[in-house]
Every structure is written in C-alpha cells, then in structure tokens.
C-alpha positions as CSV (number, residue, x, y, z in Angstrom):
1,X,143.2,41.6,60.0
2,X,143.5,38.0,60.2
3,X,141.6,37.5,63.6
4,X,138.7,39.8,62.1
5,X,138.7,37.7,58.7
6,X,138.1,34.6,61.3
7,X,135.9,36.0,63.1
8,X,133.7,37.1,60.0
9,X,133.7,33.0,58.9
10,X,132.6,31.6,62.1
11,X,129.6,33.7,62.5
12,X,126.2,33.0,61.7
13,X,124.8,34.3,58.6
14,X,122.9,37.1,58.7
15,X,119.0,37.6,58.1
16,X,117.7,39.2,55.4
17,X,116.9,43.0,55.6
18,X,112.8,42.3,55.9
19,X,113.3,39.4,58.9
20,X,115.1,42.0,60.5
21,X,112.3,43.6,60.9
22,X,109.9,42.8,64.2
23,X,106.8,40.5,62.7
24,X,104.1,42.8,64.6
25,X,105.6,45.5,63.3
26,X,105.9,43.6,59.1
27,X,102.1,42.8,59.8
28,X,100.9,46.0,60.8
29,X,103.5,48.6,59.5
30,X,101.4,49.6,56.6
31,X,99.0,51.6,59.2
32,X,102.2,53.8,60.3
33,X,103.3,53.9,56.8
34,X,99.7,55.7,55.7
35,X,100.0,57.9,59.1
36,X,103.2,59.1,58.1
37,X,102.7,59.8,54.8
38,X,99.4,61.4,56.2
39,X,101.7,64.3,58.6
40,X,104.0,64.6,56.0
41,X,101.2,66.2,53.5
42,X,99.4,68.4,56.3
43,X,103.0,69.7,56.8
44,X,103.3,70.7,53.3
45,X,99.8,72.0,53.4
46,X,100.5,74.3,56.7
47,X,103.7,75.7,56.3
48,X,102.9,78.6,54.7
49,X,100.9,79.2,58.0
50,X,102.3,79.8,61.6
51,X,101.0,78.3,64.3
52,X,101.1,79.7,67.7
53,X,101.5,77.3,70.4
54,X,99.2,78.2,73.2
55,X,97.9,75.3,75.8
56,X,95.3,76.6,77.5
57,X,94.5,73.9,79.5
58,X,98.4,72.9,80.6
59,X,99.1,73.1,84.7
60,X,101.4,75.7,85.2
61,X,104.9,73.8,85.5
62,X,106.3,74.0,89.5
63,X,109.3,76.2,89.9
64,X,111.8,73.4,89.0
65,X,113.8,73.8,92.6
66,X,115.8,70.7,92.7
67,X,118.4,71.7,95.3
68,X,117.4,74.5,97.7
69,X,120.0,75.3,100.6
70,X,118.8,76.0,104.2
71,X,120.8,78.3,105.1
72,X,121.6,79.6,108.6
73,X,119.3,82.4,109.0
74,X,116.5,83.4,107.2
75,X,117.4,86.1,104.8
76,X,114.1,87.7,104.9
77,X,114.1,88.2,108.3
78,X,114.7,90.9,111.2
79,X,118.1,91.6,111.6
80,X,121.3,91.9,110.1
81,X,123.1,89.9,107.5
82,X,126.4,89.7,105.4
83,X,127.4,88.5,101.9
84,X,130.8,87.8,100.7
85,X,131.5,86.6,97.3
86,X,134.9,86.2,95.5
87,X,135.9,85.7,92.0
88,X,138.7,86.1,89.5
89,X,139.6,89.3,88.5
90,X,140.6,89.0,84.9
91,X,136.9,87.4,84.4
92,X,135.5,90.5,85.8
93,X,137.4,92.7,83.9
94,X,136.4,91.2,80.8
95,X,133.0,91.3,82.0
96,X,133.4,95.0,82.2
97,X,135.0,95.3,79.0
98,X,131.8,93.2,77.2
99,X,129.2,95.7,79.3
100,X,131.4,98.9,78.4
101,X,131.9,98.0,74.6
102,X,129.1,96.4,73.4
103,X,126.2,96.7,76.3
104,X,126.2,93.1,77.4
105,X,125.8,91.8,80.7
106,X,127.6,89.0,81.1
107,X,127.8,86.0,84.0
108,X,130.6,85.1,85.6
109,X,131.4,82.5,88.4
110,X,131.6,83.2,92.0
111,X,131.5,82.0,94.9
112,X,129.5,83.1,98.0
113,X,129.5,83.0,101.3
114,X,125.7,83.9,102.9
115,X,125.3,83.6,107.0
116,X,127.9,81.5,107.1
117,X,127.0,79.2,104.4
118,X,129.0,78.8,101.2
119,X,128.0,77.8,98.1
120,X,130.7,77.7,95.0
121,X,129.9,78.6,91.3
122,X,126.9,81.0,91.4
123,X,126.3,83.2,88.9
124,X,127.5,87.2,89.1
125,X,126.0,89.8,86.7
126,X,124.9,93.4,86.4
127,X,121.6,94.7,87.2
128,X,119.8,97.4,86.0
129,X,119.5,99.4,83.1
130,X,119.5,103.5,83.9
131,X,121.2,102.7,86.6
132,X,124.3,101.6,85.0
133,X,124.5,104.8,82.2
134,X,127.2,106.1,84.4
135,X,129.4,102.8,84.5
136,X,128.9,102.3,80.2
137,X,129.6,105.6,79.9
138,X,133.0,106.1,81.9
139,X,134.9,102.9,82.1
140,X,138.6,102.5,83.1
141,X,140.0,104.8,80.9
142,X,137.9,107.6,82.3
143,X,139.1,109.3,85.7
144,X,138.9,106.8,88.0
145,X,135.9,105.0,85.7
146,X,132.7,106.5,87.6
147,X,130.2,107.8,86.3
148,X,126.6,108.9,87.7
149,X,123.1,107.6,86.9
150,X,119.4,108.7,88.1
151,X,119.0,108.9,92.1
152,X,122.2,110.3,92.4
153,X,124.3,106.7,91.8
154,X,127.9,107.0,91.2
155,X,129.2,103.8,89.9
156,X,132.8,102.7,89.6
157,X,134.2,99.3,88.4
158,X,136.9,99.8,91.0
159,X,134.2,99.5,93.6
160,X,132.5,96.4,93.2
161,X,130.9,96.2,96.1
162,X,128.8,99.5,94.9
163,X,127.7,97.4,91.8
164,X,123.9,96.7,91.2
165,X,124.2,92.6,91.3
166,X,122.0,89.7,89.7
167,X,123.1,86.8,92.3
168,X,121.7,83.1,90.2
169,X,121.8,80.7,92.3
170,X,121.1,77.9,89.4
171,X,123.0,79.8,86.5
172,X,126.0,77.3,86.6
173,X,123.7,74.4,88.7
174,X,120.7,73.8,87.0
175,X,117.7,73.6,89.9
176,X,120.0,74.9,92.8
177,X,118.0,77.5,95.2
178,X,119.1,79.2,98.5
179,X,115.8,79.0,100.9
180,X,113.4,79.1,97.7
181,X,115.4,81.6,95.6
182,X,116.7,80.9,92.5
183,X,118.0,85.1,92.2
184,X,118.7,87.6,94.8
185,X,119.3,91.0,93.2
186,X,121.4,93.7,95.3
187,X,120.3,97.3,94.7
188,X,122.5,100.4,93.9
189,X,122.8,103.0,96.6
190,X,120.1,106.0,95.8
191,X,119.2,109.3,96.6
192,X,121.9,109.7,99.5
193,X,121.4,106.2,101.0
194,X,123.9,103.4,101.1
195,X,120.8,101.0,101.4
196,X,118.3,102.8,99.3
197,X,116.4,103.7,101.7
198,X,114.0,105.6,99.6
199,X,113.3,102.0,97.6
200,X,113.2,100.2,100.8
201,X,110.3,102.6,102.2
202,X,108.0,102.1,98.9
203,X,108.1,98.6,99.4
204,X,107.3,98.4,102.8
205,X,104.7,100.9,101.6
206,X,103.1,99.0,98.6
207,X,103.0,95.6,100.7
208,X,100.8,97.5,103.3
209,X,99.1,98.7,100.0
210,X,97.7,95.4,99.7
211,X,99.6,95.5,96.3
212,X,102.3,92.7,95.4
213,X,105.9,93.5,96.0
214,X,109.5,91.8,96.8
215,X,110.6,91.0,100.3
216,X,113.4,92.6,100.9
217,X,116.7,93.0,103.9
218,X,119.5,94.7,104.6
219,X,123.1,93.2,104.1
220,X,126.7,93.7,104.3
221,X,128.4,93.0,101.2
222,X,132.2,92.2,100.8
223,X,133.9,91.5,97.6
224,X,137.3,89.4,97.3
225,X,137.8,90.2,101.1
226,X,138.3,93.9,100.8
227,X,135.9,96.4,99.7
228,X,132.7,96.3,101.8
229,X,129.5,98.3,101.6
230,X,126.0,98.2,103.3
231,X,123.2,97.2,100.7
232,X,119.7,96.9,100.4
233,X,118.9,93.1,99.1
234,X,115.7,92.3,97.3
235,X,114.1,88.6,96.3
236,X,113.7,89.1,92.5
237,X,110.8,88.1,90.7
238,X,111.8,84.9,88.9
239,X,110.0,81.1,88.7
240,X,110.5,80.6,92.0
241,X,108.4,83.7,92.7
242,X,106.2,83.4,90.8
243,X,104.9,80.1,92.0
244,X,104.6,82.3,94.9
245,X,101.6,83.9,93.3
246,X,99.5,81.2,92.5
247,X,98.4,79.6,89.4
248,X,99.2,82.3,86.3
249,X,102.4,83.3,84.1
250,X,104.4,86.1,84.9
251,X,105.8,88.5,82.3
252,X,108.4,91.1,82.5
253,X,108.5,94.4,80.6
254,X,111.4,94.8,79.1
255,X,113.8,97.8,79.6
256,X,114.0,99.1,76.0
257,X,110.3,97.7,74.8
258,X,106.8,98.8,74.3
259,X,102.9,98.7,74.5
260,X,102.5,98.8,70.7
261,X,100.6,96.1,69.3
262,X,102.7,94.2,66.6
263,X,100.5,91.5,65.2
264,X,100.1,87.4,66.0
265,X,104.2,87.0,65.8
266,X,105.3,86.4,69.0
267,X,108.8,86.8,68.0
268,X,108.0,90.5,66.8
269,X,107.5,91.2,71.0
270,X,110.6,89.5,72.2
271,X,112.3,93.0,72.4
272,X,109.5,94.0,74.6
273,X,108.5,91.3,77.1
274,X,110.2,88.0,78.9
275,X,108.2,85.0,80.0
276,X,109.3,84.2,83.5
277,X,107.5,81.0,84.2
278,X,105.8,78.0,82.4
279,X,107.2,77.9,79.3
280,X,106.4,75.2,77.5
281,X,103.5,75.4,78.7
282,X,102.2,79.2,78.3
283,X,103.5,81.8,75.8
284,X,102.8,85.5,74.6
285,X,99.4,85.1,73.5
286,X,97.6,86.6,76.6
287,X,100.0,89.3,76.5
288,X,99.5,90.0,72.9
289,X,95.9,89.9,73.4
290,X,96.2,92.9,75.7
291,X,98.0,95.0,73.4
292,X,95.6,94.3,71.1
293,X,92.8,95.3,72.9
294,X,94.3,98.5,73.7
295,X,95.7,99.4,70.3
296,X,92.2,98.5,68.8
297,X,89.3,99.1,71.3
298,X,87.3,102.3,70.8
299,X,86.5,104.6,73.8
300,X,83.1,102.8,74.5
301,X,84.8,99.0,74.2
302,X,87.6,99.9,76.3
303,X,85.5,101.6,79.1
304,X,83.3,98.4,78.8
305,X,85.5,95.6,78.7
306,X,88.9,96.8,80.0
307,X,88.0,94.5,83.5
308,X,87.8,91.7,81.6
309,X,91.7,92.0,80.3
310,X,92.5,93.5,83.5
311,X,92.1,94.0,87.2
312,X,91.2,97.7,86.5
313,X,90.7,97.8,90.5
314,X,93.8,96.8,91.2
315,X,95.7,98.9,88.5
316,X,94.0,102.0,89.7
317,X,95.5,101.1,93.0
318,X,98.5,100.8,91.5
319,X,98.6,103.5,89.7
320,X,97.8,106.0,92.9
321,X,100.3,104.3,95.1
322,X,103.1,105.1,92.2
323,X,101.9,108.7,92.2
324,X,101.7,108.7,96.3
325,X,105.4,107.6,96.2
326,X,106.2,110.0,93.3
327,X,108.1,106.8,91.6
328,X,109.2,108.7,88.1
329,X,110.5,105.3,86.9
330,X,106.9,102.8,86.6
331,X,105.6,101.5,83.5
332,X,105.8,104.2,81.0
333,X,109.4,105.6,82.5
334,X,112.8,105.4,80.8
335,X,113.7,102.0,82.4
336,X,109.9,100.5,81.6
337,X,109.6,98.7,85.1
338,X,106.3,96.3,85.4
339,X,105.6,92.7,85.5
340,X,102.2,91.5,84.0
341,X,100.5,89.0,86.1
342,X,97.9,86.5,84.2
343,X,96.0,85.0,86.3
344,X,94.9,81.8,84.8
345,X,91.5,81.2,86.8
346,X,90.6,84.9,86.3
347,X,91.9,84.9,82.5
348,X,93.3,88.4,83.2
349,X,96.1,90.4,83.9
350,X,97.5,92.2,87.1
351,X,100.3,95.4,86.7
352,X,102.9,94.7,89.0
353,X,105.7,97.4,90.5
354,X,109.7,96.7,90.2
355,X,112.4,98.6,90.7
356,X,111.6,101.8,93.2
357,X,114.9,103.2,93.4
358,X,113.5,106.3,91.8
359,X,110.5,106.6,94.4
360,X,110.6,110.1,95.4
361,X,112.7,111.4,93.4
362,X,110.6,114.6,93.0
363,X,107.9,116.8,94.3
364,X,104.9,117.1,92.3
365,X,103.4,116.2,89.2
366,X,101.7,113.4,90.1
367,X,98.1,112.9,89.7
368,X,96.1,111.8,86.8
369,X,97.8,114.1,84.2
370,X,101.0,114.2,85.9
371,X,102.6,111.2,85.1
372,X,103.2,110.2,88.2
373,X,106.5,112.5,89.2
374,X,107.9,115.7,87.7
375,X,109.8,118.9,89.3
376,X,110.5,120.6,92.7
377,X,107.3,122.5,92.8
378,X,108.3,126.3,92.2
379,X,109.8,128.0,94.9
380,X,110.7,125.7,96.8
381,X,113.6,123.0,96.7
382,X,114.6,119.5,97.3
383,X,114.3,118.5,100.8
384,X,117.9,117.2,102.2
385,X,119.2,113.3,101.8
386,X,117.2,113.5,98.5
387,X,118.0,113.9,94.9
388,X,115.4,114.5,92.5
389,X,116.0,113.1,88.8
390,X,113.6,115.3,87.1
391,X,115.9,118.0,85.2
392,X,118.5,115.5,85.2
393,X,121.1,116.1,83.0
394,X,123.5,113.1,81.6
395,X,127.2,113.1,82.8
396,X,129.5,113.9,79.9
397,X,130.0,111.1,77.7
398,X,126.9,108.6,78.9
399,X,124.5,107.6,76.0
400,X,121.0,107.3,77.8
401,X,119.3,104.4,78.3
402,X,117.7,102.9,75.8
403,X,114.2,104.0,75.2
404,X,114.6,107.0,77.3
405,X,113.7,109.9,75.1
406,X,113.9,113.9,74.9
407,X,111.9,116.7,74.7
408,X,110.8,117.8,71.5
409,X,113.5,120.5,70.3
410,X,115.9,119.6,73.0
411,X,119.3,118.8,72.1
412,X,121.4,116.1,74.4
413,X,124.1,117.2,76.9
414,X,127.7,118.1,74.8
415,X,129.4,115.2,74.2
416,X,126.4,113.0,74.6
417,X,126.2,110.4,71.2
418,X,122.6,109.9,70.2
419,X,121.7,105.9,70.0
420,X,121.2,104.3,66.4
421,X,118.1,105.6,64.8
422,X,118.1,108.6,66.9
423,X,116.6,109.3,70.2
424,X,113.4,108.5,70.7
425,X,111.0,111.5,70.7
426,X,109.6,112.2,74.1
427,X,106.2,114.7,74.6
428,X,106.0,116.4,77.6
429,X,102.2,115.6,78.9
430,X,99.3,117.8,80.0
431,X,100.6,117.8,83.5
432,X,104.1,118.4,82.9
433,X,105.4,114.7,83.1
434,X,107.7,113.4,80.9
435,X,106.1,110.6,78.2
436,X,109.8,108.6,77.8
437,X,108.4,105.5,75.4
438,X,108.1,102.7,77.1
439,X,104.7,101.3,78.3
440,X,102.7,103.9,78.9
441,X,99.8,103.4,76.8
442,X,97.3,101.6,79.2
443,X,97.9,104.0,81.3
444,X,97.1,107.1,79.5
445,X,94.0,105.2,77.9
446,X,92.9,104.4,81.3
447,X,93.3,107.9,83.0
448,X,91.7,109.1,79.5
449,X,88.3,107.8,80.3
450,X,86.4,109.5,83.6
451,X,85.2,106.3,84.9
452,X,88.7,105.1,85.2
453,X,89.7,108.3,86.3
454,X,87.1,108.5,88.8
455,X,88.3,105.0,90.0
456,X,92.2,106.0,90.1
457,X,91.2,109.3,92.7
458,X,89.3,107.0,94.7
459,X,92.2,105.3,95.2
460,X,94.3,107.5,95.6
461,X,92.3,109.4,98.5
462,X,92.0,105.7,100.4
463,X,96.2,105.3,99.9
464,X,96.7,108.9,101.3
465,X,94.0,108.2,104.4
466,X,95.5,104.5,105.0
467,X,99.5,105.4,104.8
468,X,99.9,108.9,105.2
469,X,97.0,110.2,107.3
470,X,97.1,106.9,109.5
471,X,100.7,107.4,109.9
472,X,101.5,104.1,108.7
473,X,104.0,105.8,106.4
474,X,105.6,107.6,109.3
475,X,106.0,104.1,111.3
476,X,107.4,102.1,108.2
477,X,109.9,104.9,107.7
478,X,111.0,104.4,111.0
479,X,111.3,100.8,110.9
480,X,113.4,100.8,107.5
481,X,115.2,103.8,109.2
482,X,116.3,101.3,112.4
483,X,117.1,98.4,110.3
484,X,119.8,100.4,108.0
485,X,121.5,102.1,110.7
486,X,121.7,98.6,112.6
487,X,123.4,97.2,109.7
488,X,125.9,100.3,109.4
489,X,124.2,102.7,107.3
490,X,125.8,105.7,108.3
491,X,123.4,108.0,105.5
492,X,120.3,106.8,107.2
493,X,119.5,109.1,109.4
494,X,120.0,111.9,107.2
495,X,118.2,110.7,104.3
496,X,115.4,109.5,106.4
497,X,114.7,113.1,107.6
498,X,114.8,114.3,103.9
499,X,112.2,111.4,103.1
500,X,109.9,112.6,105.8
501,X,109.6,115.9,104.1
502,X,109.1,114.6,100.3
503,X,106.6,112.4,101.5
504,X,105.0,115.3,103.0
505,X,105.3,117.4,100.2
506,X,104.8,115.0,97.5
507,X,101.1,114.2,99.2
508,X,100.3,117.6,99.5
509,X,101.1,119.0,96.2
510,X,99.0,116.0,94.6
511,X,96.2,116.7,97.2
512,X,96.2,120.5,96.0
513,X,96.2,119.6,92.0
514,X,93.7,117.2,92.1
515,X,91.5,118.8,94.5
516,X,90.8,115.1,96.6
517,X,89.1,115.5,99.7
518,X,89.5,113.9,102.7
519,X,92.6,112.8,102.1
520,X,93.9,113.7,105.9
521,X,91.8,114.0,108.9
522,X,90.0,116.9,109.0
523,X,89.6,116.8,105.2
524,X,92.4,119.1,103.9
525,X,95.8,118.6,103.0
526,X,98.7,119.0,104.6
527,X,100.5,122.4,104.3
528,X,103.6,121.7,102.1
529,X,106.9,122.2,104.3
530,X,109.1,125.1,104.3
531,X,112.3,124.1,102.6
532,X,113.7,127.2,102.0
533,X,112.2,128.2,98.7
C-alpha cells in the first residue's frame, strides 16, 4: 500500500478529460457526432423492416485452403488405395448414443493414415440420411445393433468400417486440405457390392454425360487396426469443389426440405437448403427467387421464362440420364439429393446429381410420368447382384427418413412409430412413381408442359444412343468392374453381371413406355432379358 501511495505522489498530474482527447479529433468531432446521431435514427426508422443482404457484385471468396497435404499418391487416380483411421472408442460410442437417441451426427477426432501419409485430428462423422434408418433404428441393444436401409445396406455399429463416413479434413484445423479436399465422404455398400458398384457406374456414366459429378476411387478402409472393408470413396461437394466449378454459389438440398416457396425470410428456408460456398458474400436470394418463380409463374410464364432461372437444357439432360440409370433417390426422392448451381455470369441455376447409391434400384417406371424409377416390371424379376427398393418395406422398429412419405391409405410396417406431425402424405403419380415430398416440384412443372417434355425425350433418346447403344455403358461397367475386384471386391463380379441386365432392362422398358425412336441402332429397343419371370 505504501509503495502505491508513493507512487501515486510522484507522478505527474493528470490532464483533464477534454485534453485527453486528440485535438484533430476536438476540432472536427462534431462531424462524427452528427453522422452518428444520423445511423442511430435510420436504425430506429428501419427496424421494423428486414433487410436481406445480398452483394451482387462481391467476387466469389476462394476456397480458403490454407494448408493442403501432398500426399503420396493421387487419390483420384488409377489404382488401389487404403485408409486407416483410429480413434477412441468411448467417443464413438457416445457418438452413437447422440445419432441413436436424438438423430444427431456428431464429429469426433481421428486420426488417419492415407497412402502412407498421416495426418492427426480430422474430423469423423456419419453420412447419409436413408441410408442410416437401419443403424437409428437398431442400436446396441438390438441383436447385434444392425439394421437395414434402401439398396440392401445392413449397418452395424460393431462394424465400423461398413459405416457411411464424412472424413473433414479442416473440422478441428481450420484451412487444412489433403490434395485440394477439404471432405472425402466414404459410401455404404449397396445393392450387393462392397464398393457400390452400382453408384460407382452412374458416375462414371453421368461424367461421360457431359453432366457434373464427383470423382471418385476405390479404397481399403481399416478401423483401429482391425476391421477392414473395401469401399467406394467419393470427393464431396464442398468450397473446395466448388471453386472447381467456376465463378457461382453452390447450394445443397437438404435431406428433410422442400421446393415450397416461403416468402423473403431466408431463415424460413434454412430447413431446406445449405450454402456451401461464399458466404458473406452470397446468400439465399437466388435460390428464393427460383422458388418463387415456380410457386407463382402461370403455364405461359413458366414455359417462357423458365431458361432464364435455369439451364432448362441441361436439367432435361439431367433429368433423362436419372431416368436412364433408374436413380429412385434424385431430387424429389425420400433423401432429396441435388445441389443447385448459380452461375453468377449466367445469373442462373444448374440441377446437379448426389448420391447414386440408389441407381438402379428398379426396372421401370421411368420416363416422363414415371418418376424416374418404380417396380420390377410384371412378370419378371430382379436381375441377380441387385436389390430393388421399390416395395421396400422398413425393418421392424426403423422410423423412416425424414420426409419420406406413404401412400395414401397405407399404414406403416408393425412396430414402425410415425415421426411428429405424422407422416408426410405421399401420392402415387400418373406413372406409378412414388411423389415422397421433397423437391419435386420443378420437376413435375417442367415435364407438365410439352415443350419441356419434348426437350426431356430428346434427351433421353441422345443418352440411350451415346451410352447404351454406343456401348459406352458396357465399357465403363467394365472398367468400374476391374477396379473393385483389384482392390478386393469379392461381390463384383457378381453384381456386375446383375447390372448388365438392369441396365438392359431398365432402357428397354423406358424405350417401350415412351415410344422413343431410335434409341438403339436399327431404331428399336432392345428386347427386355429373360429373368425368369
């Protein structure tokens, strides 16, 4: 106390409040004084008002890689690769426990060894949506916790390895990539095939579409240093990929959301859509814009200034190549898989695929009424190595996913809980496909008008001629075919024969419902394969 009370006498006196004060800033204060008084009155003016804040003339940020490992090999190259990645166990079980109980899909830390090249404290999640109803619904005090989902995926926390998997790179290091990627997502197995072969095939098939996709490998995967399975490995759309693209804003549908128009609130769509890239910068409005259009157009406006929202070109292309790959899970299926592309020089969107572990599921239905996948055509069944979901009922116990629907007038599977506020009601369409929710008004709008239409079987007759009647399809089987059994795919073969026959099938029943011609040499369609029927 003393040495302060000293310390306080000896020093200088101090100035007086207003010479504290910088004399530029006592001379010429009162100008800030009237500006801030100024704000402070338009503030009270506006805020009853929202304002949406939309830059339209912003740059696009860059993909904010600070850190991006070399690696030994490139992952998206020929040839075989392996993952290992460890972590601690309690921290996954009470991941599980927070998926199983309450839906959420936690991170936890891991680390990972890829080629040969570690890299500590990534981020470990689920993936997926549908395809983890089987692992919600079982869980560890079920028999052995499995539990089965679309495509024919039985999941089981005691296998890891089996487990769909976000891999973030920068989750736990903030601008840390591996050879460009901030996320690598693995994929479950489906319809018979340790490495999805099926999903592998349609986006080997939409790339030579001329349609954007994911690149994509085949990988072993190990977990803790004991279980190991064979996996098919995909790049997953995020910043990173996006600045990929070009100059625009990606947007992801989510898995539970809509096409409904909801007004000028962008926080009424945050259920339905996440931003990707350039926020900040870029926001909802484009997106909202859209919806509008679509909600609000009449027949005559939308037919005449649809191309002006969209690339109407490129979405009937899309649209056909979903149908050509029977892919029951697009845009307006239960698990609501598209990314909207806005292209900022063209001031317009572009409807891009994700997630193709249901492509051919099932024979038939496709088409412009059909919805783009439905039954085993009558009399005839599923080819082997393939598992059609159509039919599909839910294991005992699994609630669905969320914004999957029913039939009118059906009742859900004994045991099966209905989610709060009720299943959604599902409509079965014209052509027998299943309207789940989810995104699917563009799409009907679009088939709904003949031009479009018109446009869409165009397309699809120049898919079926460049893929199928080429044999381009054929080859690209082939190829994914050699690649899994390389990297220990023991189901390949197998599966690969059934996929040979769907494809065949699938093409030929659309060919015969939609009446296309010249969709194979010679102008007809294929005959449809005997499979027993």
């Amino acid at each position: 106390m003393e040495a302060e009370d000293t310390a306080a006498e000896g020093a200088a006196p101090r100035p007086r409040l207003r010479h504290r004060i910088p004399a530029r800033l006592r001379h010429h204060g009162w100008r800030a004084a009237v500006l801030a008084a100024g704000l402070v009155a338009v503030l009270l003016l506006l805020a009853p008002t929202r304002i949406t804040p939309y830059v339209t003339s912003a740059p696009v940020p860059d993909d904010g890689i600070t850190e991006d490992i070399e690696g030994t090999a490139d992952l998206f190259a020929d040839g075989s690769h392996t993952i290992e990645v460890t972590f601690d166990e309690q921290e996954y079980a009470e991941m599980m426990d927070a998926f199983q109980e309450e839906g959420e899909k936690e991170y936890i830390r891991a680390d990972i060894v890829i080629d040969g090249t570690g890299i500590e404290d990534v981020g470990l999640r689920l993936k997926g949506n549908s395809t983890l109803m089987g692992l919600r619904g079982g869980g560890r005090e079920e028999e052995e916790g499995a539990g089965g989902g679309p495509g024919g995926v039985a999941l089981s926390e005691d296998a890891p390895e089996d487990l769909p998997w976000l891999i973030s790179f920068d989750e736990y290091a903030e601008g840390r990539a591996y050879q460009g990627h901030t996320e690598l997502a693995l994929r479950p197995a489906a319809s018979g095939s340790d490495t999805a072969l099926n999903e592998a095939l349609a986006l080997e098939l939409t790339e030579a579409a001329g349609q954007t996709t994911q690149d994509h490998t085949v990988t072993s995967f190990t977990v803790n240093g004991e279980g190991t399975a064979v996996r098919l490995l995909l790049d997953h759309p995020d910043a990173a990929w996006a600045a990929g693209l070009g100059d625009g804003v990606l947007y992801k549908g989510r898995a539970g959301g809509s096409f409904d128009y909801l007004g000028e609130d962008p926080t009424e769509y945050e259920d339905a859509f996440k931003q990707v890239n350039a926020e900040g910068a870029y926001d909802l409005t484009p997106v909202m814009e859209l919806l509008r259009f679509v909600d609000e157009a009449d027949d005559a406006e939308f037919a005449e200034e649809l191309d002006g929202h969209l690339d109407v070109e490129s979405f009937a292309r899309h649209l056909a190549l979903q149908d050509l790959v029977s892919n029951t899970d697009g845009m307006d299926g239960p698990g609501n898989n598209y990314y909207l592309w806005y292209d900022l020089s063209e001031e317009r969107f572009t409807v891009l695929s994700w997630d193709l572990n249901l492509a051919f599921g099932g024979m038939g239905g496709g088409g412009p009424t059909g919805g783009g996948g439905g039954g085993t055509p009558e009399g005839t069944e599923a080819p082997q190595g393939t598992q059609p979901p159509a039919g599909m009922e839910f294991p005992e116990g699994m609630e669905p996913p969320e914004g999957m629907g029913l039939p009118e007038g059906a009742e859900p599977p004994e045991g099966v809980e209905p989610p709060q506020g009720g299943f959604p009601g599902g409509e079965r369409g014209e052509g027998g496909g299943m309207s789940m929710g989810g995104s699917g008004a563009l799409k009907e709008r679009f088939l709904a008008d003949a031009g479009f239409e018109a446009l869409y079987e165009s397309a699809y007759a120049d898919l079926y001629a460049e893929l199928v009647g080429s044999g381009t399809a054929a080859d690209l089987l082939a190829e994914v075919t050699a690649r899994a059994e390389e990297a220990g795919d023991t189901t390949a073969a197998e599966v690969s024969a059934g996929l040979a026959e769907r494809l065949e099938a699938i093409t030929a029943e659309l060919s015969a419902d939609t009446g296309l011609p010249g969709t194979v040499p010679g102008g007809s369609a294929p005959a449809a394969p005997d499979t027993g029927g």
